[in-house]
C-alpha positions as CSV (number, residue, x, y, z in Angstrom):
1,X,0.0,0.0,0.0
2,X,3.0,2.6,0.5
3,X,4.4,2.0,-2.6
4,X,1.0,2.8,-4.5
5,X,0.6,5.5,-2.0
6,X,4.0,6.9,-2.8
7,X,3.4,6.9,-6.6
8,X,0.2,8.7,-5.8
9,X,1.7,11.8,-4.4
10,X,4.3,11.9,-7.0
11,X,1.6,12.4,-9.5
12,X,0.0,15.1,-7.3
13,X,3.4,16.9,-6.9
14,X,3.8,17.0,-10.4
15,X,0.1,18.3,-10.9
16,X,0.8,20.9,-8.5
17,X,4.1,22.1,-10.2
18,X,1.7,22.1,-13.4
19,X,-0.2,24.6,-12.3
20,X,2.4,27.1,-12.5
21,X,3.5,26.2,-15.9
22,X,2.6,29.1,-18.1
23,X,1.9,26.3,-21.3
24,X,-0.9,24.7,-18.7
25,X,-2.0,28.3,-17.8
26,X,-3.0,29.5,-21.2
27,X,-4.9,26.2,-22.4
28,X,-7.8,26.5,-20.2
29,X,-9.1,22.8,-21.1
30,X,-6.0,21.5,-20.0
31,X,-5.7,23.7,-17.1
32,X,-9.1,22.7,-15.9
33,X,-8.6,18.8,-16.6
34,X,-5.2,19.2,-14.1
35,X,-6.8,21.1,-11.7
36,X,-9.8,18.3,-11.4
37,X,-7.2,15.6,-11.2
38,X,-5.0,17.5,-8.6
39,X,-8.3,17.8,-6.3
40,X,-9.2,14.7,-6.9
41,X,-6.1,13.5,-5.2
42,X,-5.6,15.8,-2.5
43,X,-7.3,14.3,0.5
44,X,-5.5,11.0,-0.5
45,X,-2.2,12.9,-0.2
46,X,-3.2,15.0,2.6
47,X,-4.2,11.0,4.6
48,X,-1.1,9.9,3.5
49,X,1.2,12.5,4.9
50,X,-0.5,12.6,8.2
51,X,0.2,8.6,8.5
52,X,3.8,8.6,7.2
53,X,4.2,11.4,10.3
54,X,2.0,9.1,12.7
55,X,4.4,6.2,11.7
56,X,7.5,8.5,12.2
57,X,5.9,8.9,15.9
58,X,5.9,5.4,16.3
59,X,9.2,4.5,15.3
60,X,11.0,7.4,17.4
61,X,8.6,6.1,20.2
62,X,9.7,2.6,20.1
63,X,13.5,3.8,19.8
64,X,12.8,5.7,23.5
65,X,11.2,2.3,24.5
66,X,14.6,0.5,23.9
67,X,16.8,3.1,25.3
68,X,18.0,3.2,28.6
69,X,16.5,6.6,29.8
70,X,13.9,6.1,32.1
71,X,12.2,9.7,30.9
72,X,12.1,8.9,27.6
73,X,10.8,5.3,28.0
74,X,7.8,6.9,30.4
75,X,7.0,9.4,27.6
76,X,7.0,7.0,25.0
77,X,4.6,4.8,26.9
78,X,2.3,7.6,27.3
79,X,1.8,8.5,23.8
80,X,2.0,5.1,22.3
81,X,-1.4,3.9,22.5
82,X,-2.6,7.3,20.9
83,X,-0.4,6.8,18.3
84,X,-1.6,3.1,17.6
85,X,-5.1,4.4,17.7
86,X,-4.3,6.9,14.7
87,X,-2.2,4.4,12.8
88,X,-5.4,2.5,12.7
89,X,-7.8,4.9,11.8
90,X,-5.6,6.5,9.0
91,X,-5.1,3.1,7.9
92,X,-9.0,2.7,7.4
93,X,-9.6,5.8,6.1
94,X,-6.7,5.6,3.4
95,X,-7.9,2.0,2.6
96,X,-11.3,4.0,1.7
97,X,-10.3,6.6,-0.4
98,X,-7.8,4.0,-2.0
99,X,-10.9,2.1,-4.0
100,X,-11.6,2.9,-7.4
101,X,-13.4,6.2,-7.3
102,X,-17.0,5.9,-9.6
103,X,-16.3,8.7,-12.5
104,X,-19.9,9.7,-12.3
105,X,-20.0,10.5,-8.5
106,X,-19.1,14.1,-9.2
107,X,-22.1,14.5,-12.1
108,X,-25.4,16.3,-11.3
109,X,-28.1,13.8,-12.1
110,X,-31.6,13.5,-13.9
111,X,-34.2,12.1,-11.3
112,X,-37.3,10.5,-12.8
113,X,-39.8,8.9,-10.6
114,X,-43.0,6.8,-11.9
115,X,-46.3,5.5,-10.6
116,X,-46.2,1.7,-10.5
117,X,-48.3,-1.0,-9.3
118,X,-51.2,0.0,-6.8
119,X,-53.4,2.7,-9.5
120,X,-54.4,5.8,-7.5
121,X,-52.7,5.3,-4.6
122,X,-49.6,4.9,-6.7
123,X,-49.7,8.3,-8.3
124,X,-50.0,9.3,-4.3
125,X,-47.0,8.0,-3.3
126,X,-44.9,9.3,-6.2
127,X,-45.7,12.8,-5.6
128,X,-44.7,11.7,-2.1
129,X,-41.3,10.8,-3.0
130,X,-40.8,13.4,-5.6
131,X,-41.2,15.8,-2.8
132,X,-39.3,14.0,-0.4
133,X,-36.4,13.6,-2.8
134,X,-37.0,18.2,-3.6
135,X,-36.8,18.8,0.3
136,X,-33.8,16.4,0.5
137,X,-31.7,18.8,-2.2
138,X,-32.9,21.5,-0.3
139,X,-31.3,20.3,3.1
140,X,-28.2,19.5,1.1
141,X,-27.9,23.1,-0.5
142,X,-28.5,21.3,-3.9
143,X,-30.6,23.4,-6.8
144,X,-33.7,21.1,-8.0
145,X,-35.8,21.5,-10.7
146,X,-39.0,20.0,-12.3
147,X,-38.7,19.5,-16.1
148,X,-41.5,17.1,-16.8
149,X,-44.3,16.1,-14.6
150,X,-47.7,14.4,-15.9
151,X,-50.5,13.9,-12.9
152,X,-52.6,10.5,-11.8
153,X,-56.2,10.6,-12.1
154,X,-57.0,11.6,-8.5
155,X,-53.6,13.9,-8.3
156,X,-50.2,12.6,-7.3
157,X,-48.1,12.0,-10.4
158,X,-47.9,9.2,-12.9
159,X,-44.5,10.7,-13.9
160,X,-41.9,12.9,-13.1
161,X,-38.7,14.3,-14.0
162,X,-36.1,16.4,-12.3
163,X,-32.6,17.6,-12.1
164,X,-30.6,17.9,-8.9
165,X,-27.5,19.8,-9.2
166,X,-24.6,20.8,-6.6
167,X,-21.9,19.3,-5.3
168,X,-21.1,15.5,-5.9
169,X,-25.0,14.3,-6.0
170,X,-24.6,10.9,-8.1
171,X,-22.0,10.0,-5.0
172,X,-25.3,10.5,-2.6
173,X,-28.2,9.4,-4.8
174,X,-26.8,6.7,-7.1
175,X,-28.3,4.1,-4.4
176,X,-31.6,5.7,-4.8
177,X,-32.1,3.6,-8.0
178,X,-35.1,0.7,-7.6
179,X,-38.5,0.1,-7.1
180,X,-40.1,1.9,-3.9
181,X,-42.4,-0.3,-2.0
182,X,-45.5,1.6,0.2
183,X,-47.8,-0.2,2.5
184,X,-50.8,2.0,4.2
185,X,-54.6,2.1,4.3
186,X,-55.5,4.5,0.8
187,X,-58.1,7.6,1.7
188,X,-60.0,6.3,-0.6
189,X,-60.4,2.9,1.5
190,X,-63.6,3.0,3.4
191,X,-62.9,-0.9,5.1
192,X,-59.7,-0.1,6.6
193,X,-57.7,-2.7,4.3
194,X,-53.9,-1.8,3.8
195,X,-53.2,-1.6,0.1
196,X,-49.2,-2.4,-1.0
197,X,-48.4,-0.2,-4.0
198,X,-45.2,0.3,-5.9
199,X,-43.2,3.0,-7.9
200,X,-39.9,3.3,-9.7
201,X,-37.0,5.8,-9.3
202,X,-34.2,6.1,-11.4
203,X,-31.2,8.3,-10.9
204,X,-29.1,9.1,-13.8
205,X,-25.6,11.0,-14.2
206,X,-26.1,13.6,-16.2
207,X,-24.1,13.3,-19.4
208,X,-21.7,16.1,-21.9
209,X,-21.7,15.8,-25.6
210,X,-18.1,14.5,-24.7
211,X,-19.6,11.7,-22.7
212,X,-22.4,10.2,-25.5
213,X,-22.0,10.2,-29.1
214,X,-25.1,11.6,-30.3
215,X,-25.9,11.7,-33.8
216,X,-28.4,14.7,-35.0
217,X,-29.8,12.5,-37.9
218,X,-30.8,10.1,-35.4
219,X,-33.0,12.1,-33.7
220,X,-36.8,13.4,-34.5
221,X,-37.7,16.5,-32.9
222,X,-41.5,17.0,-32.3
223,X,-43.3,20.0,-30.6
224,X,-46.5,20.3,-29.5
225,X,-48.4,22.8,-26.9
226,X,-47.9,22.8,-23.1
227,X,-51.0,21.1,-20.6
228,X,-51.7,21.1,-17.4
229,X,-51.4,24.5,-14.8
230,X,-49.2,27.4,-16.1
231,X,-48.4,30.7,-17.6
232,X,-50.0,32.5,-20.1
233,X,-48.2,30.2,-22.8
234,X,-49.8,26.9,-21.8
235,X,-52.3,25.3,-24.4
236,X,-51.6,28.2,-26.6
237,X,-48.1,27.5,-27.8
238,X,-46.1,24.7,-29.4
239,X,-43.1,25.5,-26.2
240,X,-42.9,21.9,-25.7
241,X,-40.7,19.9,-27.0
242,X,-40.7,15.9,-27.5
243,X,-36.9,14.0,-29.1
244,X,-37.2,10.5,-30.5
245,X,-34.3,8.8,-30.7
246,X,-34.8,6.1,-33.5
247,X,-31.7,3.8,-33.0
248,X,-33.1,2.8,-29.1
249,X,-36.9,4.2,-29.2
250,X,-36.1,6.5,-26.3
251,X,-38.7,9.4,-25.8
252,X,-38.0,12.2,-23.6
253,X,-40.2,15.2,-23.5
254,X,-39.8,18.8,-21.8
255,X,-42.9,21.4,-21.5
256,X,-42.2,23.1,-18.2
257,X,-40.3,26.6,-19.9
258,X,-42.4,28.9,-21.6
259,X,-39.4,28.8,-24.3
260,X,-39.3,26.1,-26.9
261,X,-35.5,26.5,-27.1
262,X,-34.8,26.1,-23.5
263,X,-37.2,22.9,-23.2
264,X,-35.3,21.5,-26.4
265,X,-31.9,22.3,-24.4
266,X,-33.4,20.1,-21.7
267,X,-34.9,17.3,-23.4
268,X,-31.3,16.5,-25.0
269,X,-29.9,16.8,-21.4
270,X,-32.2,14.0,-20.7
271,X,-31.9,11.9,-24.1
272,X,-27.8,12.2,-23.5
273,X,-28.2,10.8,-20.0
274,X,-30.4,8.2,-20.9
275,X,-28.0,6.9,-23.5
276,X,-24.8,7.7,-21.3
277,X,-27.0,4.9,-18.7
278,X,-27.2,2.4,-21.5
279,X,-23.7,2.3,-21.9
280,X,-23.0,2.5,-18.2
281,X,-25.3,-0.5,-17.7
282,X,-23.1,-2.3,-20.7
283,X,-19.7,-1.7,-18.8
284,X,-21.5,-2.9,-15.4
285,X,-23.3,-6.0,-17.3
286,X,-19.8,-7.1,-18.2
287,X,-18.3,-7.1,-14.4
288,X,-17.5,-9.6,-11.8
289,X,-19.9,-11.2,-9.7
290,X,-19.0,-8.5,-6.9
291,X,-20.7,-5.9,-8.6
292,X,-23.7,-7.6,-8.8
293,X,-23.5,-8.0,-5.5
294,X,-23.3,-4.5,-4.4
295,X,-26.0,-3.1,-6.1
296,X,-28.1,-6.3,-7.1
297,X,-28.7,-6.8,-10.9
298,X,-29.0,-3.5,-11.4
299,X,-32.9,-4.1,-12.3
300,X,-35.4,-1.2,-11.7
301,X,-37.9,-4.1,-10.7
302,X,-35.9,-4.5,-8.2
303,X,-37.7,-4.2,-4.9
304,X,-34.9,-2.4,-2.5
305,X,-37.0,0.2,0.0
306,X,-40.6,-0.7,1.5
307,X,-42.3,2.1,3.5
308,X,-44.6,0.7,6.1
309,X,-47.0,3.0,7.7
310,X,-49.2,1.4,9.8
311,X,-45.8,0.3,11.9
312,X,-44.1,3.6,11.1
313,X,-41.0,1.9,9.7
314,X,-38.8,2.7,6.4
315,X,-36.8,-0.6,5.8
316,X,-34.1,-1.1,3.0
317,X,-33.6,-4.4,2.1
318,X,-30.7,-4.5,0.4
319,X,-28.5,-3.6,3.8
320,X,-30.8,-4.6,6.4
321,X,-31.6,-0.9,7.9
322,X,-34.4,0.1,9.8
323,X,-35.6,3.4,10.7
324,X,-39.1,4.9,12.4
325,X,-40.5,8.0,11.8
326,X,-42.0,8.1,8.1
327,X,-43.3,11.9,8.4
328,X,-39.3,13.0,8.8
329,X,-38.3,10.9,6.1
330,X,-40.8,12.2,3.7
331,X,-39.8,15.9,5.0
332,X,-36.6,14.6,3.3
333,X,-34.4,13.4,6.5
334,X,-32.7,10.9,4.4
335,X,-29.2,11.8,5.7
336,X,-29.0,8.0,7.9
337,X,-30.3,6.1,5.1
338,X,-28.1,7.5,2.5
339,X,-25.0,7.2,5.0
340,X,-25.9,3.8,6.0
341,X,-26.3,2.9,2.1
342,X,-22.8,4.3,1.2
343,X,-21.0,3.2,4.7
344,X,-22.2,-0.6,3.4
345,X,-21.4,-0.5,-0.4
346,X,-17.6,0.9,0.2
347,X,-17.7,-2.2,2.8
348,X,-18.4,-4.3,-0.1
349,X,-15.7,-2.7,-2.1
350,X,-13.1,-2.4,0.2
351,X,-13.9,-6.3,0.8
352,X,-13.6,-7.1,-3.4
353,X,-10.1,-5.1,-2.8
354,X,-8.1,-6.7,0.0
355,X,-9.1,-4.7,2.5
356,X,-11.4,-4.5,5.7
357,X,-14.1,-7.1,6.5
358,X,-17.7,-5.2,5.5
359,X,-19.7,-4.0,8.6
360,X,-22.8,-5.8,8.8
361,X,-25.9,-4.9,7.3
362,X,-26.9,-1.2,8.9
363,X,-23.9,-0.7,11.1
């Protein structure tokens, strides 16, 4: 591990001394790609250094342990078990940051949520999460908007889209993914039965032009007028727009601007991630068992979250973790879940690399 930790900081030293080359300085794509790279290393570096000093501690303690001063040997015994303690913990911590970093964790995403099994009460739910998911952002200081959302019959939503943007939001959401499980008595119930009903989220980096090779001729561009509540341009003006790609069949649509360029602009942010998750989901199909493993099959129908309200209790059963209180969940107190999603999965990795045993499910 020293060695690869070594040749690590030698690469960030010599991204740091790039930085002041005048050639990196004027090329502004270049300058950005080192300055990503060099900030992408630096709490590595930063871990490493503060164990190489810890270790420097221990070996000048364990000299005064073998000398034949009686100061130093008491002075050494006193810090030694400090020093042990940070070894440790800097050892776990660089063990973390050591696993293969995702490349999408730093992306904004595209968050679409659908109405599943259940009719009605389906739609409900949805809405639910969509708002649970928008006060969630909000906590995290994250920007959120709405770019698509058609209603159920009775309200709620049959689908929505949305964008949440800030800092390294496919790192905390990416485990979002799956179906969503609800289990309460309906409103519209008058015997008191508890209904189960079911809806879909899916979390998707968003993707650049460099990311997905997207060929103009391949797509069909189609507007059509706004519906639903709005300004004074709904149902009177083609601003919506609807992209067809032919080669997959993928249709997104946008109609929440009033300006037909801005909901085109946003549509092909959608059709680009949707095609950047196709090949994502290629690269993971061809993986090793372990992957599968961490995030299941990778299957929306996938059942990985059930929210029980008659017992009060969100369980995820992917990791085993149970919490009460469904009304501060759906206020968007997600931070434990996420955490406890996250802490698992890198236990999982750090496993497939060598490293630490996982924690068991919901530690």
């Amino acid at each position: 591990m020293i060695e690869k930790l070594e040749e690590v900081e030698r690469r960030f030293d010599r991204l740091t001394h790039d930085l002041t080359n005048p050639e990196v300085l004027a090329d502004s794509s270049r300058l950005q790609k080192v300055s990503k790279e060099r900030a992408s290393l630096e709490k590595l570096v930063e871990t490493f250094r503060e164990y190489r000093k810890v270790l420097a501690g221990l070996a000048d303690a364990e000299e005064a342990l073998a000398s034949g001063d009686a100061d130093l040997k008491a002075i050494a015994k006193e810090e030694l078990p400090e020093l042990k303690r940070q070894r440790e913990e800097l050892e776990g911590r660089l063990k973390l940051l050591l696993i293969p970093k995702d490349p999408n964790d730093e992306k904004d995403v595209i968050l679409e949520i659908r109405a599943g099994a259940g009719g009605d009460e389906a739609s409900l739910f949805a809405e639910e999460v969509l708002q649970m998911y928008l006060r969630f952002a909000d906590r995290k200081g994250w920007r959120s908007e709405i770019i698509d959302l058609s209603r159920g019959n009775m309200g709620g939503v049959k689908e929505a889209t949305a964008t949440l943007s800030g800092g390294s939001v496919y790192s905390v959401m990416k485990y979002e993914s799956g179906v969503h499980r609800v289990q309460r008595v309906p409103a519209t119930e008058a015997q008191g039965r508890i209904h189960t009903s079911t809806i879909t989220v899916a979390v998707m980096p968003e993707a650049d032009e460099v990311d997905v090779r997207l060929n103009d001729a391949d797509v069909e561009r189609q507007v059509f007028r706004s519906t639903g509540s709005g300004g004074q341009s709904v149902n009177t003006t083609d601003s919506a727009v609807r992209l067809i790609h032919r080669p997959t069949g993928i249709v997104v649509k946008c109609q929440q601007e009033k300006s037909q360029k801005k909901n085109e602009a946003m549509a092909r942010k959608m059709l680009l991630a949707k095609l950047y998750e196709i090949e994502q989901e290629k690269i993971r199909s061809g993986r090793d068992a372990m992957r599968k493993d961490q995030v299941g099959t990778g299957d929306r129908s996938e059942k990985i979250r059930t929210y029980n309200f008659p017992q009060d209790r969100l369980s995820d059963h992917r990791i085993g973790f149970t919490r009460h209180n469904l009304q501060a969940v759906l206020q968007g107190d997600l931070e434990e879940i996420v955490t406890a999603c996250r802490t698992h999965f890198q236990a999982l990795a750090l496993k497939q690399s060598g490293g630490q045993k996982p924690a068991s499910p919901g530690a």
